[in-house]
Z-matrix of the N, CA and C atoms (Angstrom, degrees):
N
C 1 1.458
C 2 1.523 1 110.65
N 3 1.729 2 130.90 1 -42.58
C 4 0.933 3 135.95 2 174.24
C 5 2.149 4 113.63 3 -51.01
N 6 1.025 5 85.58 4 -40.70
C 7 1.583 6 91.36 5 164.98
C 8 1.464 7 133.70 6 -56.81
N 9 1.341 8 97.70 7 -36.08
C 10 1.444 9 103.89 8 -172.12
C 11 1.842 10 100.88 9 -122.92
N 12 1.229 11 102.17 10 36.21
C 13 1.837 12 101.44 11 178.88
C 14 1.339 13 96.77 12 -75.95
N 15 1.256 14 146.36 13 -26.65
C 16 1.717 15 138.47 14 -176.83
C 17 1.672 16 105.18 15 -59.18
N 18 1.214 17 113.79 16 -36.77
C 19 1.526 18 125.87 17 169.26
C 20 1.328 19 112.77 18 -72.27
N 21 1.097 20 116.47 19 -84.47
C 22 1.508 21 137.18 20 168.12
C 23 1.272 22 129.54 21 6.10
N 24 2.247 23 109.26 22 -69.69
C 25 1.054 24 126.72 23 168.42
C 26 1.099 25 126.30 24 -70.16
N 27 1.308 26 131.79 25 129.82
C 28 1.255 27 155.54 26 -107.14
C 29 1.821 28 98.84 27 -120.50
N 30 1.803 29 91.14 28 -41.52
C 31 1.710 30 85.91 29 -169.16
C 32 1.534 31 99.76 30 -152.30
N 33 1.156 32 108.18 31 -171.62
C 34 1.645 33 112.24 32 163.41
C 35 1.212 34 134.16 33 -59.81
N 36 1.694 35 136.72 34 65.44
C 37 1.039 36 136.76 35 -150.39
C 38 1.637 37 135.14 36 -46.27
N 39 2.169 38 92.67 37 -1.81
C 40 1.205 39 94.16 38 -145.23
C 41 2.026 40 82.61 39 -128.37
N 42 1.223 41 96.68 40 -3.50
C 43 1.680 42 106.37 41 161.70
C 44 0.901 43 107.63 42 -62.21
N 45 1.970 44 115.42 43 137.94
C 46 1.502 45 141.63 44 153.62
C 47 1.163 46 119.37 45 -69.15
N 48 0.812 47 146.98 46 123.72
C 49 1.787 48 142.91 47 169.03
C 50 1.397 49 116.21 48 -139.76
N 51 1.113 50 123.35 49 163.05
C 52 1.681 51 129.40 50 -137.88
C 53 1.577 52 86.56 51 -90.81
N 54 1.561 53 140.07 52 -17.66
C 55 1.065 54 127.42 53 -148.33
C 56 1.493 55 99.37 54 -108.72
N 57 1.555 56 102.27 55 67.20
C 58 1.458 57 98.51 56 157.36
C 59 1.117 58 150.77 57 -61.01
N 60 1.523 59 141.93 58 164.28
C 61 1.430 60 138.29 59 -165.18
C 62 1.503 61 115.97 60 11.70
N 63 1.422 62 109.20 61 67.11
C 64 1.841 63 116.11 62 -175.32
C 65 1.739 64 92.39 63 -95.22
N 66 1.334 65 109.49 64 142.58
C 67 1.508 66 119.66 65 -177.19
C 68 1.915 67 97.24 66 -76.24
N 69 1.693 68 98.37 67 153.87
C 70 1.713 69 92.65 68 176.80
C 71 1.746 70 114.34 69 -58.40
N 72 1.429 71 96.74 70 140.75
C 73 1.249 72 131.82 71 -168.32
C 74 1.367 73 119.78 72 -88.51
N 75 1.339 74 121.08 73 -163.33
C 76 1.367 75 143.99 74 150.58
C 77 1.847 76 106.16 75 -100.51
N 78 1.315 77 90.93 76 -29.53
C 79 1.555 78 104.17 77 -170.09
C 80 1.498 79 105.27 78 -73.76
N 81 1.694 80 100.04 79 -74.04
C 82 1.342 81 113.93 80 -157.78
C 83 1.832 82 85.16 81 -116.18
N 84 0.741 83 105.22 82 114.84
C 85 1.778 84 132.65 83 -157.90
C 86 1.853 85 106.06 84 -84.82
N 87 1.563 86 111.79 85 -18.29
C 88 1.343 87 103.99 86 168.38
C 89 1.229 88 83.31 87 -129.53
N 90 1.416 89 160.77 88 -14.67
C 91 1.277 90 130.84 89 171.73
C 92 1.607 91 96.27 90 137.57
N 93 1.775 92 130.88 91 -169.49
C 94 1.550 93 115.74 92 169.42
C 95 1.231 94 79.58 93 -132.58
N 96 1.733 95 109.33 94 165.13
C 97 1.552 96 120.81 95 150.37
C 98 1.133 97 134.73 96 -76.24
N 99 1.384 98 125.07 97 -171.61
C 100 1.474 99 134.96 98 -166.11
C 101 1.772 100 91.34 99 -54.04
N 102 1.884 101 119.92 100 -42.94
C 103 1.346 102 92.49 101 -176.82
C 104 1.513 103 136.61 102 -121.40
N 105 2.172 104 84.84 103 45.19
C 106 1.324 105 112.96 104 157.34
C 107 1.756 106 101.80 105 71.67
N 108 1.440 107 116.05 106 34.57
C 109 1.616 108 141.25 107 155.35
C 110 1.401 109 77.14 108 -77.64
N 111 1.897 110 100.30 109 137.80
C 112 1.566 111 123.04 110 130.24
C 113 2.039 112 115.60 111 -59.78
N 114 1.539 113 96.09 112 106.46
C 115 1.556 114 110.30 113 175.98
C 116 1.701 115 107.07 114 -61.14
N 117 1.302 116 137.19 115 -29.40
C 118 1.385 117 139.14 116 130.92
C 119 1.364 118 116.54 117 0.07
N 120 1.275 119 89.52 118 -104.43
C 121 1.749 120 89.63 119 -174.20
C 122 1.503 121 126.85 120 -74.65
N 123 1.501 122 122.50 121 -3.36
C 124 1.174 123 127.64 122 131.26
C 125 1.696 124 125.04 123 -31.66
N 126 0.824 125 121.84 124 -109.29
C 127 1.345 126 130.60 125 143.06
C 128 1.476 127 115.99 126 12.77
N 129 1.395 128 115.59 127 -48.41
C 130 1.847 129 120.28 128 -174.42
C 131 1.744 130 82.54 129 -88.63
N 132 1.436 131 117.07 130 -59.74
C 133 1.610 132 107.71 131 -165.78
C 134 1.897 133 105.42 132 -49.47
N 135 1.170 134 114.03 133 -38.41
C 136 1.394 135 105.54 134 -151.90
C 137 1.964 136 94.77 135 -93.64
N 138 1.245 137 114.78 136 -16.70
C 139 1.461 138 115.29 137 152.19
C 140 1.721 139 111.12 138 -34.42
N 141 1.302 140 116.30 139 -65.07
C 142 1.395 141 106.45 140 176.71
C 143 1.144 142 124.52 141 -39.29
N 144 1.509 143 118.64 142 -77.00
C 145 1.307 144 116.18 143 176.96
C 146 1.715 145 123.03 144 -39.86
N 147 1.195 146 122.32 145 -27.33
C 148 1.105 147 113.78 146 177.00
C 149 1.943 148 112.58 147 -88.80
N 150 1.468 149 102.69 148 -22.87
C 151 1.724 150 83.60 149 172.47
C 152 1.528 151 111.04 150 -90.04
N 153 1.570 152 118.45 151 1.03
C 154 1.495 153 117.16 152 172.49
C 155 2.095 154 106.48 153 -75.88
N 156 1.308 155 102.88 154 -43.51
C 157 1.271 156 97.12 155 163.01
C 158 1.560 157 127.18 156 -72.09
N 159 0.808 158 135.14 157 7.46
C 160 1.382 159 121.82 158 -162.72
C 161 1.778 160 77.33 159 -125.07
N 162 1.077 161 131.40 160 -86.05
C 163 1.934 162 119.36 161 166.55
C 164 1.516 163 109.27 162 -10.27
N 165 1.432 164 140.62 163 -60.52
C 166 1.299 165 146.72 164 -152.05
C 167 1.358 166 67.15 165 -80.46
N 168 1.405 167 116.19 166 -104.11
C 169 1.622 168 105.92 167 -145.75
C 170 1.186 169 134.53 168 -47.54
N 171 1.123 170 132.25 169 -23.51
C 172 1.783 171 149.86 170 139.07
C 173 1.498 172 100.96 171 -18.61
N 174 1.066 173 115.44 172 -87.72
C 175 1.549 174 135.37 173 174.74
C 176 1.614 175 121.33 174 -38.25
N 177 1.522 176 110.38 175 -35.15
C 178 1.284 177 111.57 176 -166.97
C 179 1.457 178 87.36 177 -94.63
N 180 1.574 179 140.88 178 -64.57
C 181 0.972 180 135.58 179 176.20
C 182 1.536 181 128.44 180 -48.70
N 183 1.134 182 128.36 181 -30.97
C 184 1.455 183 130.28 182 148.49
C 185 1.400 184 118.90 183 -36.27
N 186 0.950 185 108.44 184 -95.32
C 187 2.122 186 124.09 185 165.35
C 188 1.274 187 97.56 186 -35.47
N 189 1.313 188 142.57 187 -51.84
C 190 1.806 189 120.54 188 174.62
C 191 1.226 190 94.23 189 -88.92
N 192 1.369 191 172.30 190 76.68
C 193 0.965 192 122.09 191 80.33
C 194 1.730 193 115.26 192 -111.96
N 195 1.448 194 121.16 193 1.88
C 196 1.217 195 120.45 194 117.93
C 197 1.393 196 119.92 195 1.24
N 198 1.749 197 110.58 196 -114.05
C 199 1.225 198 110.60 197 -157.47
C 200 1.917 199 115.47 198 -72.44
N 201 1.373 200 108.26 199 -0.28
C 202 1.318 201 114.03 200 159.04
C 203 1.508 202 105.91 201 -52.76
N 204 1.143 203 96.60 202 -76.84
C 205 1.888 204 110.98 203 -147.17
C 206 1.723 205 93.69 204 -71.09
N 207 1.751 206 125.52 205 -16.56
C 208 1.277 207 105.50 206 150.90
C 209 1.467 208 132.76 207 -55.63
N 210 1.355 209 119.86 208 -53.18
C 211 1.307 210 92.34 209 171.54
C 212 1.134 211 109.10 210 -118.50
N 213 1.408 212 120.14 211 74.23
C 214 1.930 213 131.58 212 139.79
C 215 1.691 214 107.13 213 -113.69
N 216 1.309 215 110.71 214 -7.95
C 217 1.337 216 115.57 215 173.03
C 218 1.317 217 102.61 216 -97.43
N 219 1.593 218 123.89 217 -40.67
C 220 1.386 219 104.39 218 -164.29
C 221 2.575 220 103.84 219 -94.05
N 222 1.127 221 110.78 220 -9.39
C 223 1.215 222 117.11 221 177.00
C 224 2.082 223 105.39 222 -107.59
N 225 1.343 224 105.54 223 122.46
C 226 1.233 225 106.15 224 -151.11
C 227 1.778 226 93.85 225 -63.72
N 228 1.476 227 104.91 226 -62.16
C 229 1.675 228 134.58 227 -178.17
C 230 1.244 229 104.08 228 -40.82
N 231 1.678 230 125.93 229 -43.52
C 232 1.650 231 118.99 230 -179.65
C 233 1.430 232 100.92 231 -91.39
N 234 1.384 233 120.77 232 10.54
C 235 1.701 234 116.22 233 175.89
C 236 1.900 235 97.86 234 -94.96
N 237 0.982 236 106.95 235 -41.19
C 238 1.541 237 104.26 236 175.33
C 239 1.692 238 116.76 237 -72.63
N 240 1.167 239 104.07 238 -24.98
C 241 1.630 240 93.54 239 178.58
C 242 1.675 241 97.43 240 -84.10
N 243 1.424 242 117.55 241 -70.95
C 244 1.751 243 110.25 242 -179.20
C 245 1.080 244 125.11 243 -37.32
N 246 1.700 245 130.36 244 -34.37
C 247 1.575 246 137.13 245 179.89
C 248 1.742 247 110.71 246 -66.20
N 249 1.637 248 126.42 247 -23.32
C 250 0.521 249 130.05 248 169.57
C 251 1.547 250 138.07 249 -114.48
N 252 1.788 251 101.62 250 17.05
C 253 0.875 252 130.35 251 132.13
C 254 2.100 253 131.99 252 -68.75
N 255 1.304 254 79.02 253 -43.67
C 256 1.918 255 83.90 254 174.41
C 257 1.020 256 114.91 255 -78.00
N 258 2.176 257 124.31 256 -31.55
C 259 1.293 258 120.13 257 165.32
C 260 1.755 259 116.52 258 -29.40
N 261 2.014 260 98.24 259 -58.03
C 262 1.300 261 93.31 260 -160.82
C 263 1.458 262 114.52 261 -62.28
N 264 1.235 263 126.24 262 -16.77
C 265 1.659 264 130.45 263 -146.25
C 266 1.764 265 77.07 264 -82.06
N 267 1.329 266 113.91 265 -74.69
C 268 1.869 267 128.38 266 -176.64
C 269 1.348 268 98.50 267 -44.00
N 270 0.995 269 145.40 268 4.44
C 271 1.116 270 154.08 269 165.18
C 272 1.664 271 110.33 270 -68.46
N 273 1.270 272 107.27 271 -73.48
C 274 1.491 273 113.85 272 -174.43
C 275 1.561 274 85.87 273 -89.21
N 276 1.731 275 76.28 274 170.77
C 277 1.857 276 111.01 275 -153.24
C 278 1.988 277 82.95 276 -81.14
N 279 1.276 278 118.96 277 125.84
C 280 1.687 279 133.98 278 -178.08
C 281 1.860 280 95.49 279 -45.73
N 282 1.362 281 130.96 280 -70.27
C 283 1.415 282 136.30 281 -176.26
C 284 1.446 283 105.67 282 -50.24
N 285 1.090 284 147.00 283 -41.07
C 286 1.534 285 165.45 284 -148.39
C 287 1.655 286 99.61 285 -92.54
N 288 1.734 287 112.17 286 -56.09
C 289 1.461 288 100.89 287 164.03
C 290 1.262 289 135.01 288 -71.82
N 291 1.579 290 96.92 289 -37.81
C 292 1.995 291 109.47 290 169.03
C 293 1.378 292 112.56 291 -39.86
N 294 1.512 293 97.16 292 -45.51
C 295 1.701 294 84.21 293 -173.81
C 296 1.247 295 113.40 294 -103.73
N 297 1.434 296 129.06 295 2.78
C 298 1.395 297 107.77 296 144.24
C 299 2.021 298 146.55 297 -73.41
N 300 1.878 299 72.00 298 -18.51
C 301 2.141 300 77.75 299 174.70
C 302 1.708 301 82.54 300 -83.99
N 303 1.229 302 153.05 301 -39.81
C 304 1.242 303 134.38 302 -176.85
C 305 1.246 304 108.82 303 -43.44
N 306 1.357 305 119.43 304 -58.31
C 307 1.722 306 133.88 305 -169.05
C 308 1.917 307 96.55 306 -61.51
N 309 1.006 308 124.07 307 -48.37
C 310 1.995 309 142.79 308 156.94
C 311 1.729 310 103.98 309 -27.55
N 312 0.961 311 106.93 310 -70.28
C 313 1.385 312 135.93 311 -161.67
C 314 1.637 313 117.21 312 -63.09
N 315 1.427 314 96.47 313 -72.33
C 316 1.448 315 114.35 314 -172.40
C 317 1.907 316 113.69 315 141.14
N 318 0.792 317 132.61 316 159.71
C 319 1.936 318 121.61 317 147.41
C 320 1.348 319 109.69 318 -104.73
N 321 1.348 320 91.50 319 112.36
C 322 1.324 321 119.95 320 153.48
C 323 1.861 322 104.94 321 -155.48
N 324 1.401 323 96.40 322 165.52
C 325 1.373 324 106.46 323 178.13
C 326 1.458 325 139.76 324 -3.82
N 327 2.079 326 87.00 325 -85.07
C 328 1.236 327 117.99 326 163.68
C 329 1.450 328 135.98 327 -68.49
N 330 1.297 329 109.98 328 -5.72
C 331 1.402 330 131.46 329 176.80
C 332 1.903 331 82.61 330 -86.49
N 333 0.941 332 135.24 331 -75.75
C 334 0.845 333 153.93 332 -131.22
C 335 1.962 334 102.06 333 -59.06
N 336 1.858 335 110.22 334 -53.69
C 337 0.940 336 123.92 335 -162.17
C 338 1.968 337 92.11 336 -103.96
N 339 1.520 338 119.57 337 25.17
C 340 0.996 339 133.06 338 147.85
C 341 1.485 340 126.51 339 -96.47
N 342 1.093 341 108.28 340 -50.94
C 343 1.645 342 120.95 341 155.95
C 344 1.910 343 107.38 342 -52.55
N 345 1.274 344 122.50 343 -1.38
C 346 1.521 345 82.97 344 -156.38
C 347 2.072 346 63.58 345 -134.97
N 348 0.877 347 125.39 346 7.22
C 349 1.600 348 134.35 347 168.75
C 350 0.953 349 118.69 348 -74.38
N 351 1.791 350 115.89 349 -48.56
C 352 1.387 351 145.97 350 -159.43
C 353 1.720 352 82.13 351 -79.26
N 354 1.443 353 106.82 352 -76.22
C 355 1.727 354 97.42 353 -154.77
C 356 1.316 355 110.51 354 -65.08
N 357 1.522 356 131.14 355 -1.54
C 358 1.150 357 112.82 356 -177.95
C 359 1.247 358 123.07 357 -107.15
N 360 1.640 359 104.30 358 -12.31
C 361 1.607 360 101.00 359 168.38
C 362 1.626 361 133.00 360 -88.11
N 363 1.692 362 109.93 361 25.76
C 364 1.254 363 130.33 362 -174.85
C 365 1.883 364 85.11 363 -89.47
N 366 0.663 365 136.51 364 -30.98
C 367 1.487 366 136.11 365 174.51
C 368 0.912 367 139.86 366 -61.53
N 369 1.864 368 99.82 367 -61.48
C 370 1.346 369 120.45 368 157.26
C 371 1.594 370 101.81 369 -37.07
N 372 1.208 371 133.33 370 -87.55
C 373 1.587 372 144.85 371 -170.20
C 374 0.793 373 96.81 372 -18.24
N 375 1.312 374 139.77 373 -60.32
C 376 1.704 375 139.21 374 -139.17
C 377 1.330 376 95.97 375 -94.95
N 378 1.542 377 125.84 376 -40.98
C 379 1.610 378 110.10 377 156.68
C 380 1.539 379 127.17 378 -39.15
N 381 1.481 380 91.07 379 -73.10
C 382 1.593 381 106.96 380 -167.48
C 383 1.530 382 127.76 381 -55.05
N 384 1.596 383 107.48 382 -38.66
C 385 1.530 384 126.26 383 147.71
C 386 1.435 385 117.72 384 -23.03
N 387 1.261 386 115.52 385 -58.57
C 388 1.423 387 117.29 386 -165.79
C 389 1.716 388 125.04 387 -70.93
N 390 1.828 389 78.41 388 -21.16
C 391 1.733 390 96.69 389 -179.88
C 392 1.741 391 93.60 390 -72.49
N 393 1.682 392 126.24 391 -42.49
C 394 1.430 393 102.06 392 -138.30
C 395 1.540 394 71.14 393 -87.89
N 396 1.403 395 144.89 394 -41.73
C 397 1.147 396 115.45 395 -158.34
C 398 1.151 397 123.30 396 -56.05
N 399 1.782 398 123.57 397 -20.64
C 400 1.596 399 119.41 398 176.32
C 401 1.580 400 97.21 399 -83.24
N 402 1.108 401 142.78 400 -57.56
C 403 1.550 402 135.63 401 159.67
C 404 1.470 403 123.01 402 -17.04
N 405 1.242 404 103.15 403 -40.14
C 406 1.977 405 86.09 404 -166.00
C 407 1.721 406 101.01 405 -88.92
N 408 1.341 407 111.21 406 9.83
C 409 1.697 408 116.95 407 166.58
C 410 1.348 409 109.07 408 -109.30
N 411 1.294 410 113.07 409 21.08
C 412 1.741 411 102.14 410 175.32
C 413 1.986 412 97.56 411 -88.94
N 414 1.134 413 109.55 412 157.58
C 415 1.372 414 124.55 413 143.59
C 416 1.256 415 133.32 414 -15.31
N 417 1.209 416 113.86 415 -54.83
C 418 1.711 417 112.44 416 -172.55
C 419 1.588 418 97.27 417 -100.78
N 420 1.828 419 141.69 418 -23.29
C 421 1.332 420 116.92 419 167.60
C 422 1.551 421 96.28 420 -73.87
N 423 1.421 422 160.81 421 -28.48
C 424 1.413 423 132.69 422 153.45
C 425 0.729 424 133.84 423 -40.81
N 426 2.025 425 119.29 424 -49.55
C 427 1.489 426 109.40 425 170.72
C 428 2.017 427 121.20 426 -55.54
N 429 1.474 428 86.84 427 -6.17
C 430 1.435 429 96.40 428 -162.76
C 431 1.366 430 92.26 429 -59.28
N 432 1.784 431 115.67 430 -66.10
C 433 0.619 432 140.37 431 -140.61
C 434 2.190 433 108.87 432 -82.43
N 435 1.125 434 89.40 433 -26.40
C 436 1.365 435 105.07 434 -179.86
C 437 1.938 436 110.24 435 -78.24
N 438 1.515 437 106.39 436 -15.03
C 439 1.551 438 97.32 437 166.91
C 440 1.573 439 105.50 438 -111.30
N 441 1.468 440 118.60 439 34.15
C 442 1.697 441 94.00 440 -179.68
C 443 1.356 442 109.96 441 130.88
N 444 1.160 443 111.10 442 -62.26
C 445 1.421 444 135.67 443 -143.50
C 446 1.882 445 99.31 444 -26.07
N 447 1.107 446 125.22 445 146.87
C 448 1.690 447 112.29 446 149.34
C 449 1.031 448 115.89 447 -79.99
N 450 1.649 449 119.27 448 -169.76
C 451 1.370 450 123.94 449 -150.43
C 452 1.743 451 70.40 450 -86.59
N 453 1.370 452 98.34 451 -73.84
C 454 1.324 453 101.52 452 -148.35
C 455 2.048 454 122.02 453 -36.30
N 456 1.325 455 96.42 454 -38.22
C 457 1.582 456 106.13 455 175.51
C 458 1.444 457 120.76 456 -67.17
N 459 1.664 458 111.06 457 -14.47
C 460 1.347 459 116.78 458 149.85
C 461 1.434 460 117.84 459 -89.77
N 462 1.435 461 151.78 460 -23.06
C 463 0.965 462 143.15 461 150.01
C 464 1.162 463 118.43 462 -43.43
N 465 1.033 464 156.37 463 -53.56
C 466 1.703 465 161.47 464 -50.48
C 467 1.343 466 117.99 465 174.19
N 468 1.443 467 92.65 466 -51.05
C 469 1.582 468 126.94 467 178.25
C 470 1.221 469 133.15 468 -95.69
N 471 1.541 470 121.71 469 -27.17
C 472 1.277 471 120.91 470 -141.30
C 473 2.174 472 79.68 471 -133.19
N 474 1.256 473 81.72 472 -68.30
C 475 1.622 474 110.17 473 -166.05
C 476 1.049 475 103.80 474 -60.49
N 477 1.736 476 136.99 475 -82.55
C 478 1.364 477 132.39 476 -170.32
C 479 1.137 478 116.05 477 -59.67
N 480 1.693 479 130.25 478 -11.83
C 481 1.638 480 105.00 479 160.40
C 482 1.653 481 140.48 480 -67.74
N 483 1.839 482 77.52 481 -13.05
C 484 1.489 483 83.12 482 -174.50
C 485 1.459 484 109.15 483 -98.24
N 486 0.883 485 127.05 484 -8.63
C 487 1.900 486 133.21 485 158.63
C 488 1.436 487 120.90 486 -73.79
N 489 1.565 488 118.71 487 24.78
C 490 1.445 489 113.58 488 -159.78
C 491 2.075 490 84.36 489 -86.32
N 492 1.522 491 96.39 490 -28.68
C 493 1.919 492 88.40 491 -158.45
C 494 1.512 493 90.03 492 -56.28
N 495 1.393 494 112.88 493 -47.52
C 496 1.640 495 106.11 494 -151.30
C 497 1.651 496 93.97 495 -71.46
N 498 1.153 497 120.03 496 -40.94
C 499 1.473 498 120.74 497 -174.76
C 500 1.489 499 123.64 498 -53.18
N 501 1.471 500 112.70 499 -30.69
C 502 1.714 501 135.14 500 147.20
C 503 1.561 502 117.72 501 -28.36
N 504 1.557 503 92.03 502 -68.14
C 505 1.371 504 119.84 503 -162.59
C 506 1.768 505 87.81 504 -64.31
N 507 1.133 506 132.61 505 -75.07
C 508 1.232 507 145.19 506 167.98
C 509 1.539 508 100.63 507 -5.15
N 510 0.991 509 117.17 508 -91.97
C 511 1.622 510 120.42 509 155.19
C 512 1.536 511 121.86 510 -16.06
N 513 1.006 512 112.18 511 -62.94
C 514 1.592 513 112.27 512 179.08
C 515 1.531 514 105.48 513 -64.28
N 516 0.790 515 112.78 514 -48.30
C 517 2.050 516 125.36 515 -169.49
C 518 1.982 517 91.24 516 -61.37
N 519 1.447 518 131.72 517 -29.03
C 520 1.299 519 118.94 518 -179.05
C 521 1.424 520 104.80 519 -99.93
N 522 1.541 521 127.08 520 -21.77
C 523 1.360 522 117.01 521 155.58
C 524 1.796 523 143.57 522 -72.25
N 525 1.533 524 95.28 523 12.46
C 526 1.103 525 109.15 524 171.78
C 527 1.275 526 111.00 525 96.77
N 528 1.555 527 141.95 526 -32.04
C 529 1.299 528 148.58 527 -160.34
C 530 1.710 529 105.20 528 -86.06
N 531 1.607 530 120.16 529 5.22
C 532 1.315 531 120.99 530 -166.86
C 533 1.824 532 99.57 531 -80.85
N 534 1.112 533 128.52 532 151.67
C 535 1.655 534 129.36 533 156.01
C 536 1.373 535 106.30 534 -50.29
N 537 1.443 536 134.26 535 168.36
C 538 1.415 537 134.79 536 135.31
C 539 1.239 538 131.63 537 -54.29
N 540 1.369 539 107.30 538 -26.60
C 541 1.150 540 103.45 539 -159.10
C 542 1.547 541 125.18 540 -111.11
């Protein structure tokens, strides 16, 4: 429905009209508010904004903590300083920081799906980490490494293809569909 709200919505979501707090309708199908908005197409309009954030931050937090936990897994010295950087973030309660870089920040949007980037890619890391540290002892990143290779063309190349399952999962675990356990 969020896809097709340009169709969908019915009226001006952002029109006043005299017909306040009307019970759902034929008309106005969930009812209006105190300032007599159809709660309908409210609801479909403000659908967007929330699946544009939840995509952005998915996406942004994936890819950072991705190429984080690549090289804090594959550099021993920047694995001890970043790990105990992500300790602190998993540290505090995820809602408790959101809304303090919000309160930091400002409200708006992009503040918004920045704050919610930050706390969620302390996770990602601590996943994805674990993959490269058993990875950068396989066989073929040595041979990698034993003809040349750079860091980066072993990061990049060698390493992050093979972290895509956990990096998935990573994704799923911040869209809600992950187990607890």
């Amino acid at each position: 429905m969020t896809v097709f709200s340009p169709i969908i919505v019915r009226s001006d979501y952002t029109q006043t009209t005299t017909d306040l707090r009307l019970p759902p309708s034929s008309e106005h199908w969930f009812g209006t508010d105190a300032f007599g908005r159809d709660v309908f197409d409210r609801v479909i309009a403000g659908s967007r904004v929330s699946l544009y954030v939840g995509f952005a931050v998915t996406f942004i937090s994936v890819v950072l903590g991705l190429v984080i936990a690549l090289f804090a897994g594959y550099f021993r010295l920047l694995d001890h300083i970043l790990m105990r950087f992500v300790d602190g973030l998993l540290a505090f309660p995820t809602i408790l920081l959101a809304l303090a870089l919000i309160a930091l920040l400002g409200g708006s949007v992009n503040n918004v799906i920045i704050a919610l980037s930050v706390t969620g890619t302390a996770s990602k890391v601590r996943l994805v980490r674990g993959q490269v540290l058993s990875l950068r002892e396989e066989q073929f990143v040595e041979a990698a490494r034993a003809i040349g290779a750079p860091v980066w063309r072993i990061l990049f190349l060698h390493i992050a293809p093979n972290t895509i399952g956990i990096v998935l999962r990573a994704g799923d675990i911040y869209a809600g569909h992950g187990d607890s356990c």
